[in-house]
C-alpha positions as CSV (number, residue, x, y, z in Angstrom):
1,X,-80.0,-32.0,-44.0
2,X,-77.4,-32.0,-47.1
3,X,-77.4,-28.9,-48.9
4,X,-75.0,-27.2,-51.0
5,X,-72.6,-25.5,-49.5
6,X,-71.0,-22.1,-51.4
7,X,-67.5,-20.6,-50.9
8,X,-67.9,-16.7,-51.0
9,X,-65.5,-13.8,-50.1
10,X,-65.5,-10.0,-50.5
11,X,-62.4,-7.5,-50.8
12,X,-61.3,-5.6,-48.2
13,X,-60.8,-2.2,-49.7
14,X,-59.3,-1.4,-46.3
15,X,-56.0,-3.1,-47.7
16,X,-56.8,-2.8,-51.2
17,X,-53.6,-0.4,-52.1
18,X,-51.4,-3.3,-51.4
19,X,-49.5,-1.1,-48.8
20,X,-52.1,-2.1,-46.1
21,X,-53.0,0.7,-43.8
22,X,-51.7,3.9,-45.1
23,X,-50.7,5.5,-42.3
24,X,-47.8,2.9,-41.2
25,X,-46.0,4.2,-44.5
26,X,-42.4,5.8,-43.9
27,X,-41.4,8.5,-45.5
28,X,-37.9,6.4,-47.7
29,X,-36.7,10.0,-48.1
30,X,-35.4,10.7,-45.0
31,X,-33.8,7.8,-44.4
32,X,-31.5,8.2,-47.8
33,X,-30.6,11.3,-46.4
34,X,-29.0,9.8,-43.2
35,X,-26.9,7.3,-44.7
36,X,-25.3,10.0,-47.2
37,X,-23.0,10.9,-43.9
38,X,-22.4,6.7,-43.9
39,X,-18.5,5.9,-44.9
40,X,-18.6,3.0,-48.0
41,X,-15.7,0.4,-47.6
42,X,-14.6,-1.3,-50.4
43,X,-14.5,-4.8,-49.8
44,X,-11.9,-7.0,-51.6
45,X,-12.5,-9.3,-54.6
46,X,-11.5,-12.7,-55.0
47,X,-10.7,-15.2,-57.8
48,X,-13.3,-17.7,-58.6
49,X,-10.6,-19.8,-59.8
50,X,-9.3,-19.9,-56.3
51,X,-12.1,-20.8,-54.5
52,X,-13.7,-23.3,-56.8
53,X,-11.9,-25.7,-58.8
54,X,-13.8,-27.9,-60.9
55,X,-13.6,-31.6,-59.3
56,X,-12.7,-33.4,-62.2
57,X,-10.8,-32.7,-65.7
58,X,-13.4,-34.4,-67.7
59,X,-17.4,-35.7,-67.4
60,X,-18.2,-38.9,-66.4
61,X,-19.0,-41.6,-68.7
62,X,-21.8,-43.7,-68.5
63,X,-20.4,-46.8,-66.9
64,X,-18.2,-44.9,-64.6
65,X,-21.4,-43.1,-63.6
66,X,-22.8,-46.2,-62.7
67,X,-20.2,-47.6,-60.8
68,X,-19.7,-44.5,-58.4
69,X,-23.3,-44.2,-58.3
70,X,-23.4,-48.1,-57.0
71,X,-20.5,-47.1,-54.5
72,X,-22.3,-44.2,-53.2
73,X,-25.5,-46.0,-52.9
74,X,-23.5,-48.6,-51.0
75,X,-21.9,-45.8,-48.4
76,X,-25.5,-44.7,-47.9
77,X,-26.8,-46.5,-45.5
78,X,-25.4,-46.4,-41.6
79,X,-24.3,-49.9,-41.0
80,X,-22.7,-50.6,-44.2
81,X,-20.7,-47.2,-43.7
82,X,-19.9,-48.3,-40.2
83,X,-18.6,-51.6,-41.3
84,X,-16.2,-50.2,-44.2
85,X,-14.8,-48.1,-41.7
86,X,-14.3,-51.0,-39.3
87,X,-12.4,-52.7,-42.1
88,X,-10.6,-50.0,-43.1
89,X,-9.5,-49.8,-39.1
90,X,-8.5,-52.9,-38.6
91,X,-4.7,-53.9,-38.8
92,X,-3.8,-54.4,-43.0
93,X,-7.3,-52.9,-43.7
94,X,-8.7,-56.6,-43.3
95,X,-11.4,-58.4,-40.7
96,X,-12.8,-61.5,-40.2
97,X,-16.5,-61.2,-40.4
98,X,-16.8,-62.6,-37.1
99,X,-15.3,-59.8,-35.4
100,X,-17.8,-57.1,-37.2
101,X,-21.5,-58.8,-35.5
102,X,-20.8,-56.8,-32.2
103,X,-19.8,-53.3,-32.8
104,X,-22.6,-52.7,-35.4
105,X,-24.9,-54.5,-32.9
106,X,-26.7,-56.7,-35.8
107,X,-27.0,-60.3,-36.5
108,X,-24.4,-62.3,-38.9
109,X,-26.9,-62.9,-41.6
110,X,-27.7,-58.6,-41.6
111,X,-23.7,-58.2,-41.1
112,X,-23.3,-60.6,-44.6
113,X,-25.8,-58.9,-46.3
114,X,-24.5,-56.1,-45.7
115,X,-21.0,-56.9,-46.9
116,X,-22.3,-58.5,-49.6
117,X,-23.2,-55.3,-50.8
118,X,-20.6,-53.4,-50.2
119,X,-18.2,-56.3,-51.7
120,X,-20.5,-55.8,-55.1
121,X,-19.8,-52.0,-55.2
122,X,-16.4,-52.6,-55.1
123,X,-15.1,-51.1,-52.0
124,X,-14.5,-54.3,-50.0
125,X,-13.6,-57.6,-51.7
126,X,-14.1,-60.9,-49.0
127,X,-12.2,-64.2,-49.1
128,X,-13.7,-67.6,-47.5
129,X,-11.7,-68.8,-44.4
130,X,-13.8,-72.0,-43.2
131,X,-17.2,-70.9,-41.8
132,X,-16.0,-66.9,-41.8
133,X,-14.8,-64.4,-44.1
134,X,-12.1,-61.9,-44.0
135,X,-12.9,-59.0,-45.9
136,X,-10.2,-56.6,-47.0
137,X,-10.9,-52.9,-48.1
138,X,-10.0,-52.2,-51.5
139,X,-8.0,-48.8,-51.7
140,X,-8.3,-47.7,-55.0
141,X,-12.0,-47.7,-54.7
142,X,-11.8,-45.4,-52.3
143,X,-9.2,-43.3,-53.1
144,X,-11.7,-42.9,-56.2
145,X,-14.0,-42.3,-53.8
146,X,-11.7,-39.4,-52.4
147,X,-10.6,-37.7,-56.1
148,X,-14.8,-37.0,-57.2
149,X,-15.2,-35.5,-53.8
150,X,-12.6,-33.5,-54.1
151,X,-10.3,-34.9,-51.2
């Protein structure tokens, strides 16, 4: 009932000129003829330099790498991005993390672990108000932020 089983083909020398079926070929000739009539605008160049700036006067070095790559990694994810923009919102760029569990719809241990992360990237920074924290958006981060994108 098992047997070897063998893979076989055969050319088809139907299609074997790599044009397929030789009669569907059009003649190129004639249609150069009817675009020597055709009217050739000149389009405009631009500047390179105009269009595309580099985005910053020098490389990055390797801990600044690092830190906008932990910043970026950060911004990546929905809620976090969600709650820095809450912050960055609310009156004086600072909220108690009591008033952040609702619009993001999560629970307060997500919502601290959450900002948690984003305090250790550097783009919030939280201070300890009895059982809640106010965190504060630090600008500089993101205007950072802003100058690497290009903004």
């Amino acid at each position: 009932m098992f047997g070897t089983l063998r893979a076989s083909w055969t050319r088809d020398t139907a299609f074997s000129s790599g044009f397929g079926n030789l009669s569907t070929v059009v003649n190129v000739s004639t249609l150069i003829d009817e675009c020597k009539g055709l009217i050739v605008k000149k389009l405009a160049t631009i500047e390179i330099e105009a269009c595309c700036s580099p985005l910053l006067a020098a490389p990055l070095g390797e801990a600044d790498a690092d830190q906008l790559a932990m910043s970026f990694k950060a911004l990546a994810d929905p809620v976090r991005l969600r709650l820095l923009s809450l912050i960055a919102a609310a009156p004086e760029g600072t909220a108690c993390s009591c008033d952040l569990e609702e619009p993001v719809g999560k629970s307060q241990p997500t919502v601290s672990h959450h900002l948690s992360v984003l305090a250790d990237a550097g783009l919030i920074t939280k201070e300890r108000v009895g059982r809640w924290v106010n965190c504060t958006v630090v600008p500089e981060t993101l205007a950072r932020l802003r100058g690497v994108l290009g903004g």
